[in-house]
Legacy VTK file of the C-alpha trace (Angstrom):
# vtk DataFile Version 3.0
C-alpha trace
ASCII
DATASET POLYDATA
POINTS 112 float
4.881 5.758 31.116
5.795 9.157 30.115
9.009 8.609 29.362
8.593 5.657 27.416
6.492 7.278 25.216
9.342 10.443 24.759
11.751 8.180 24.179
9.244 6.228 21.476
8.561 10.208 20.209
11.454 11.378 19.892
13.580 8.682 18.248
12.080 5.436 17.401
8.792 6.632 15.429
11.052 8.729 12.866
13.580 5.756 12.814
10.841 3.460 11.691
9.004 5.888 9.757
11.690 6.689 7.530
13.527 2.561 7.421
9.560 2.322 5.895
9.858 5.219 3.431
7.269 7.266 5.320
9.841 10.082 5.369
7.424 12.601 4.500
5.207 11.571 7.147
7.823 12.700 9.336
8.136 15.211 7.721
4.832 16.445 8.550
4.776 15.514 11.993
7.785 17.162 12.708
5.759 20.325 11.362
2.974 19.678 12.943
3.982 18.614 16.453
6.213 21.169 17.909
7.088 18.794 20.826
8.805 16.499 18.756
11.361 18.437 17.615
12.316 19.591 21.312
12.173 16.037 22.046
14.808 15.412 19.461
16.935 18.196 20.363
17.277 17.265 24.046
17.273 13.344 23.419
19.953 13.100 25.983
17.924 14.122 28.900
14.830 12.317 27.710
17.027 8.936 27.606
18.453 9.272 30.748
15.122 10.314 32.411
13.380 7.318 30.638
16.008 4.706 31.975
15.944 6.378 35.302
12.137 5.380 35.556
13.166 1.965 34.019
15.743 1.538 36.661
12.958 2.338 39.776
10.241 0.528 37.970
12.934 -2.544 37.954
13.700 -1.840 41.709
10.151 -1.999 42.484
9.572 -5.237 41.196
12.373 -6.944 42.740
11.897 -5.592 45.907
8.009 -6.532 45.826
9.016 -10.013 43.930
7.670 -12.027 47.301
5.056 -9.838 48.230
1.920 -12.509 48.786
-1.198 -12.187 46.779
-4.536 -12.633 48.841
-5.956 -15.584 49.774
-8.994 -15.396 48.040
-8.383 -17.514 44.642
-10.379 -15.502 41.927
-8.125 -12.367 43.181
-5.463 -14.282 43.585
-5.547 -15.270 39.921
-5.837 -11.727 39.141
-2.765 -11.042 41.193
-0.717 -13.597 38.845
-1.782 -12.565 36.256
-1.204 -8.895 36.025
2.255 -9.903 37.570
2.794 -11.504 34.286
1.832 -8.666 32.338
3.640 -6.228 34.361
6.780 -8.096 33.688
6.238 -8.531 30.220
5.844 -4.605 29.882
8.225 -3.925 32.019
10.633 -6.173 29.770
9.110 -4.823 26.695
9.845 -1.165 27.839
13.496 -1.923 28.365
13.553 -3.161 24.574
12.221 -0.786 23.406
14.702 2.010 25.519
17.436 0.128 23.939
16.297 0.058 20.127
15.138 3.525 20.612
18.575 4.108 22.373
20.599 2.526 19.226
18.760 4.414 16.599
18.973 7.972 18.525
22.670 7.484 19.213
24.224 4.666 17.052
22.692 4.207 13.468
23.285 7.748 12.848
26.341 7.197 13.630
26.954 4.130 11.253
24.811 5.937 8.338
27.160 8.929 7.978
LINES 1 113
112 0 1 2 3 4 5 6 7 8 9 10 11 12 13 14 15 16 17 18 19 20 21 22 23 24 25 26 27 28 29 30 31 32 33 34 35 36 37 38 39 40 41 42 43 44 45 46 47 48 49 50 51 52 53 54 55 56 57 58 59 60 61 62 63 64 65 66 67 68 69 70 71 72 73 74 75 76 77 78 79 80 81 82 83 84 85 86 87 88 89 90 91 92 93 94 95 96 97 98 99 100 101 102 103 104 105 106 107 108 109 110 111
């Protein structure tokens, strides 16, 4: 979780805050959160450390894909369920590593 949310720190909030004209928003933030800035600066390590949980989080579920849930139906309704949430966040985390990704390394690329 932690480094989802540096990656969504460092890059993909000011990406969207200033596509939405909130540039001095970020402005502020970037005042008033110190972190952010060192974020920024050292977006390399925060990317790789980010897909590095991605990739174990990824391992984990497809090594536990057949694990059984218990026999008792209400918890094993439970047990489907958050099965299907974890792999919906565990999807959406991996989108949003890659637009973060694009906009920390690409589209600044393609803007200058």
């Amino acid at each position: 979780m932690c480094a989802r949310a540096g990656t969504l720190i460092c890059c993909a909030l000011p990406a969207l805050l200033v596509t939405i004209g909130a540039g001095a928003v970020m402005a502020g933030l970037a005042t008033n959160v110190p972190g952010l800035i060192f974020l920024s600066a050292h977006k390399e390590w925060v990317f790789t450390i980010a897909a590095l949980v991605l990739a174990a989080a990824f391992a984990m579920r497809w090594a536990t894909r057949n694990a059984p849930c218990p026999a008792d139906p209400a918890m094993a309704a439970a047990c489907t369920r958050m099965r299907k949430i974890g792999g919906w966040a565990l999807w959406s985390a991996l989108v949003l590593l890659v637009i973060g990704g694009f906009f920390a390394f690409f589209a600044a690329e393609l803007l200058l």
